[in-house]
N, C-alpha and C positions, 0 to 999 in steps of 0.2 A: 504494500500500500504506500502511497504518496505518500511524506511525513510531514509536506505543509498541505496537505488536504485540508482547509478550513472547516474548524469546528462549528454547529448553528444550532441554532432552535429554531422550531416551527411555531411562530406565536398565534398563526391566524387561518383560516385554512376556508372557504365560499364554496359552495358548490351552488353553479346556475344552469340553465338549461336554455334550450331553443327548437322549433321543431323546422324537422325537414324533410319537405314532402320528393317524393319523388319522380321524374319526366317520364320515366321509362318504369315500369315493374320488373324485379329485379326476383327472379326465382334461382334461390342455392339450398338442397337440400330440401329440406319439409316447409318452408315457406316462400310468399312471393310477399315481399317488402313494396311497399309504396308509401309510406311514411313514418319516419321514427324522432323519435328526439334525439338531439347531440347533449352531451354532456360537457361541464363547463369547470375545470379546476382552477379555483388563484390561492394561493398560499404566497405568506409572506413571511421571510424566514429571519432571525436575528444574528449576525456574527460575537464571537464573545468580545471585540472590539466596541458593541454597542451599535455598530451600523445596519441597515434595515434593509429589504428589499422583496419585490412580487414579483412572481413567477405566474406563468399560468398553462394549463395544457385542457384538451380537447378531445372526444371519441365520439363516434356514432354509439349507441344503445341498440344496437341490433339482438330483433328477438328471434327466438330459436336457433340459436349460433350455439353460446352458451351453454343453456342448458334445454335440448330439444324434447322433453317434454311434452308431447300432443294433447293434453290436458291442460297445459296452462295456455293460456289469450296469450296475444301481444302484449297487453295492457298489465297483466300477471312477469313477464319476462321483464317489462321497463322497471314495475316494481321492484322485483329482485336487482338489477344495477343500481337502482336508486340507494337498495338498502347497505350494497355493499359499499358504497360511497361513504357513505356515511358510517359505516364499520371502521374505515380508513381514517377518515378525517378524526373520529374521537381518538383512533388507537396513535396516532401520528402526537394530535394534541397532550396526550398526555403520556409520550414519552417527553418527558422536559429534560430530561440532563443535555447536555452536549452531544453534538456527534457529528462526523462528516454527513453528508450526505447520503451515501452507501450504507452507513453505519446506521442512521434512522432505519432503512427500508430493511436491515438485516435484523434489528432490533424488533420490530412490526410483523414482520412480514406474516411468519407462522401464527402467532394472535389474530392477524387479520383471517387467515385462512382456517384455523379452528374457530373462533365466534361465527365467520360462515358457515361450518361444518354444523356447529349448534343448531341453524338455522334450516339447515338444509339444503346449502349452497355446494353446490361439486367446487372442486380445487380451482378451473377455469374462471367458472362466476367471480368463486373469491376475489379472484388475482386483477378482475379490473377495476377494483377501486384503489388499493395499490399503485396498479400502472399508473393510472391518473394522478393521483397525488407528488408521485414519485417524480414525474416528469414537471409538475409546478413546481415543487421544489429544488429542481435541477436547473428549472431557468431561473429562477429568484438567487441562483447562487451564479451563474452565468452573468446575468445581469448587476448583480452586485460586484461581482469582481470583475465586470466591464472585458471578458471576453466571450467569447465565441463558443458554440457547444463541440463544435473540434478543437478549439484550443481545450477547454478544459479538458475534454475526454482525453487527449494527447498527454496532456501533465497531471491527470488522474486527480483533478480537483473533488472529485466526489468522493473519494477513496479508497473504490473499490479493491476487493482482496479477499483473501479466500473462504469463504462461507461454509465451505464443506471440506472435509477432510481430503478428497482427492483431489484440493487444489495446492494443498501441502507442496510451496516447490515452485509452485508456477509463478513467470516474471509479470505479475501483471503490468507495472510499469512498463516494460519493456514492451512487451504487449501492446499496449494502447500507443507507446511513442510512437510505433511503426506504421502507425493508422495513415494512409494516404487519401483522402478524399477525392474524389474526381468532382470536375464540374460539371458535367451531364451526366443522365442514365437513361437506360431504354426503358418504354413501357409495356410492358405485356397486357395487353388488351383482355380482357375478359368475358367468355363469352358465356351467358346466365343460362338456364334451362329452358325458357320462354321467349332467348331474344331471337328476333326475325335472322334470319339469314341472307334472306332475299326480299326483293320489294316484293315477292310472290307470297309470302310468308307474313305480311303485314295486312291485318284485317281495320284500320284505319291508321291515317299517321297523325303525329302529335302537329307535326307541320312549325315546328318551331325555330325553323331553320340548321339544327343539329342533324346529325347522322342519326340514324334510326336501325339500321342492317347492318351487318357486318359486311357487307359489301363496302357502305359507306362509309365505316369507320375505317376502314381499310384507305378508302380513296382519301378521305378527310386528314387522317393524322399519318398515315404512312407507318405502320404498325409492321414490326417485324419478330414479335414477340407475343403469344398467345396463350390463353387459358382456357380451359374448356371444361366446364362444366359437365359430368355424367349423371347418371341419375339412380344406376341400380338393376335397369333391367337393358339384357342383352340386346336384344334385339332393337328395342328404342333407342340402345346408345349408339348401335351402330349406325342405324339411319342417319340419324343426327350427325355423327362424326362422317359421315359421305357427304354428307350436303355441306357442311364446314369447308371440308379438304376440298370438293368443287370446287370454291371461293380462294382458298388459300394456295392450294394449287396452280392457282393462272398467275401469279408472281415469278418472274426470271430471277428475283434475288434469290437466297435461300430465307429462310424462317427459322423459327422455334417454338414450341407450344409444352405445354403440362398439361398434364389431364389430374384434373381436381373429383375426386371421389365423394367428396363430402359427407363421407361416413354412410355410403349408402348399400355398403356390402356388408353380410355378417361374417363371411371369412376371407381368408387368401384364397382358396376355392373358387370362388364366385369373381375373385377379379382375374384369376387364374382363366376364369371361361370367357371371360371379358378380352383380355388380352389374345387369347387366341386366337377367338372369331377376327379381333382387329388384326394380326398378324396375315390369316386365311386371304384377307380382302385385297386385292389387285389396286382397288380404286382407292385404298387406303395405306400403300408403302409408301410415297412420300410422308404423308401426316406421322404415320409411326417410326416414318427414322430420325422425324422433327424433334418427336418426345424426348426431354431433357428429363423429366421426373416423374414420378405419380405422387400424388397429397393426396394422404388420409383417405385409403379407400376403404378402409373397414369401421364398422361404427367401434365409437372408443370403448363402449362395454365387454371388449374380446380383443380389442388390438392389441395390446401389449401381451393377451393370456397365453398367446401360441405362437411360435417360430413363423417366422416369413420367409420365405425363398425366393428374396430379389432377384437370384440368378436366375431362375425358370421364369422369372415377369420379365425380364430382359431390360430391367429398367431398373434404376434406385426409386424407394418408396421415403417418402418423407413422414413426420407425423406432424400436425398440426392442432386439430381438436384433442388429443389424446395429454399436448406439452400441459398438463395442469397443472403440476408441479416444479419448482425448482431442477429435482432431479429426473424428470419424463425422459429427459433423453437419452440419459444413461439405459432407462429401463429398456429404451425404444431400441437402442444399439446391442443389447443382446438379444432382442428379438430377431436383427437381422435388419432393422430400417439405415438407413444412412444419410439421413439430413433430418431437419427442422426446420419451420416457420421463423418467421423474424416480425411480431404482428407489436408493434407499440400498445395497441390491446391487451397483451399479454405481460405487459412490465417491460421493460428498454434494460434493466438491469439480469434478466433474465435471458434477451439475447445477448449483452453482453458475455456473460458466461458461456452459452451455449456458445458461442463460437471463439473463446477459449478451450473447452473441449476441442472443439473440431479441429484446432492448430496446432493442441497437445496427441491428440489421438491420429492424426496424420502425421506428424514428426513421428511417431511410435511406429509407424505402421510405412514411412518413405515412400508415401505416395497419398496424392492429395484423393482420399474415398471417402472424409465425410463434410457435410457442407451445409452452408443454410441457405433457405431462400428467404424471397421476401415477399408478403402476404397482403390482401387488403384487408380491411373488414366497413368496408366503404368511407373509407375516410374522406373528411370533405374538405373541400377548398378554404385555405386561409391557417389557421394555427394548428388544425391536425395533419392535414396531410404533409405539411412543412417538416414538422416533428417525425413522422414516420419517413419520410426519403431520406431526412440526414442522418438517422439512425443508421438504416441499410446501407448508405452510405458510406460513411464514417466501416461500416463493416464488410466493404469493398467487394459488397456482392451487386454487380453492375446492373441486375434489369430487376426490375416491381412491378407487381402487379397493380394496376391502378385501373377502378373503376369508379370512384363516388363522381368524375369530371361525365361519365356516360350514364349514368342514373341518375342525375340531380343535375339542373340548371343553373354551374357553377356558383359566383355568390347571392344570383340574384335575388333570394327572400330574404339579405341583409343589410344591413341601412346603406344609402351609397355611400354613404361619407369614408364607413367600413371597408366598401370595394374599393374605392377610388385608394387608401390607407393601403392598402396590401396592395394594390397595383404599383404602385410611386416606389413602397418600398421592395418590392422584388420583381421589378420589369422585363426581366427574363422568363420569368415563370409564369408570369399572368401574363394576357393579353386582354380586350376589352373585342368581343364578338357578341350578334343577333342582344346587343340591349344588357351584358351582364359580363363580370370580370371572370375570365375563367383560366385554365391551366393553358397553358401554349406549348401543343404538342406538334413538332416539327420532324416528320422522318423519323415518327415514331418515337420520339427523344424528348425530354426535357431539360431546360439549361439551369444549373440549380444553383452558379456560382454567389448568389445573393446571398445562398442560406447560412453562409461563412459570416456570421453577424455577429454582435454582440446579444446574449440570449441563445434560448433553443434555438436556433434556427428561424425566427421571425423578430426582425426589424418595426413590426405593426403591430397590434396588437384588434382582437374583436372589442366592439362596442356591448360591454358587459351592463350598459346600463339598458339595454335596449332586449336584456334578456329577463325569464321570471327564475326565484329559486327555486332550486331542485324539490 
């Protein structure tokens, strides 16, 4: 650990909210999303110098992610985030002594996720009131010490260090010095369960000037990175993945896609039959020698229970729903998985780690076989999705999945004064198109050199009076 890691207290700690409806219906898994609330953290933390400072960070509330449940509502799912929020913010406030940054969230963390457990919160639910907190706290400490969240990650201002036993050893310093940031990244486009394919596959359009088809997201942003959604049954996936590969096939560049599972298989079995049939298919060897990975294709109640045999899937399998804990992916890599999610969702201190393993267990092993990716969970324009690219970033895994700029009408349900604020300050990344300030996707890329600021990763901040409490 860092040994000038400044020590803080957390004296104050907001939670607000905002809702956000959605342009498109976003079907992942057992639900179609069309409108959720964003969540709203500011903490303001004390140095033992006496000086002060606010932080703040942001997630979508997406329900049935979490915790998929087909008896609870939507309304039942926001509840539960709300509740874990707020399990955070007490457990944070009354750790009072001193601590770095790291050191709070290592002090917290397991409380926050047994008082969920009391509740009847899975380890995931727990862990996003946490994420959230964690990440206000890291810009209040960013912005008080007036750098950047790659400077500090770099000099290990938070001060991080080894939480678990098998970290016994490991440089983290050294670790983090090495971080090189790029200034752009690719986007992996996402394709839902429900979205059009073709204008033939669109039973009215929203006509808002946006792409609508992956055809047209294709022509609009120049996407050379893909995710695709399946759903569980053989024969619907395949359809579905022909008429994609149709599409992504007429490009002379080359591509790359993942195929997202979303827990919709009960075994390796079943993705086993999956991968076959797609292997079988003529009309489908381009699209499958694309596949860089498979996400979470078995639901979490059984992934971890039984061996995997990525070799016979011809592919790495990652876990994503399953990472609920601190240590998911140790559990996951003796199952046989080879990668992890990187979801800001999830705790930022969490990937951290995880891909400390991946650099300790690759040096062990002399050859780079384990890895993370990087996740959406529809994050939106302006302080979240900011926070999630520089993370992924910062942990030099070059393309994201990013979909909240194709489900949601950039910032426009937010005050302009807001959009016009995040456009001024990161002019790279926004662009102002059809009436609202939105991501500026070029050749498939975003240009992200702004997010090197002082703060997380945003130079603006949202108009928190324009929000209600959580």
């Amino acid at each position: 650990m860092a040994h000038d890691a400044p020590r803080l207290r957390v004296r104050e700690i907001e939670l607000l909210e905002r809702a956000v409806r959605l342009r498109l219906p976003f079907r992942f898994g057992v639900v179609t999303l069309t409108e959720a609330p964003q969540a709203f953290v500011r903490a303001r933390i004390e140095f033992e110098d006496g000086r002060s400072a606010w932080g703040a960070a942001a997630e979508l509330m997406a329900p049935k992610w979490f915790d998929k449940n087909l008896a609870l509502s939507n309304d039942d799912n926001f509840e539960q985030l709300r509740a874990v929020l707020r399990i955070a913010r007490e457990a944070t406030l009354a750790d009072a002594m001193p601590a770095t940054a790291f050191g709070h969230f290592a002090r917290t963390y397991d409380a926050c996720l047994a008082e969920g457990a009391q509740a009847g919160f899975n380890p995931l639910l727990a862990s996003y009131g946490p994420a959230l907190v964690d990440r206000a706290v890291l810009d209040a400490l960013c912005r008080g010490e007036g750098v950047s969240f790659y400077r500090a990650l770099q000099a290990n201002l938070p001060g991080i260090g080894p939480i678990h036993p098998e970290f016994a050893g490991f440089d983290f310093d050294g670790f983090l010095a090495a971080r090189r940031p790029a200034t752009s990244i690719a986007v992996r486009h996402t394709v839902g369960l429900v979205d059009a394919i073709t204008q033939a596959d669109l039973r009215e359009r929203v006509n808002d000037g946006l792409p609508e088809t992956l055809e047209e997201v294709v022509r609009a942003y120049g996407h050379r990175h893909f995710k695709l959604k399946v759903g569980g049954q053989v024969d619907a996936d395949l359809q579905r993945l022909e008429a994609i590969a149709a599409v992504l096939d007429r490009m002379d560049e080359p591509y790359v896609a993942t195929l997202d599972g979303n827990e919709q298989y009960d075994s390796a079995q079943g993705v086993q039959a999956l991968v076959d049939a797609v292997r079988s298919r003529p009309a489908l060897a381009r699209l499958w020698n694309s596949i860089l990975f498979i996400e979470q294709p078995i639901a979490r109640k059984h992934a971890l229970e039984v061996p995997l045999d990525a070799r016979a899937l011809g592919k790495p399998v990652i876990i994503d729903e399953s990472d609920g804990t601190l240590d998911s992916f140790v559990q996951a890599r003796a199952r046989g998985y080879e990668g992890v999610s990187s979801k800001t969702c999830k705790g930022l201190y969490k990937s951290v780690l995880n891909a400390a393993r991946c650099a300790a267990w690759n040096a062990a092993e002399g050859r780079p076989r384990y890895f993370m990716s990087a996740e959406d969970l529809t994050t939106q324009a302006g302080l979240a999705v900011q926070q999630d690219i520089a993370l992924v970033n910062l942990l030099g895994i070059d393309h994201v999945e990013r979909n909240g700029h194709h489900y949601v009408n950039g910032l426009s349900a937010v005050p302009e004064a807001e959009q016009q604020a995040f456009a001024r300050a990161h002019p790279d990344l926004y662009t102002t198109r059809e009436g609202a300030v939105r991501l500026d996707i070029r050749a498939g890329r975003l240009a992200i050199g702004s997010l090197d600021c002082t703060g997380f990763a945003s130079a603006a901040l949202p108009d928190f009076s324009a929000m209600r409490p959580l």
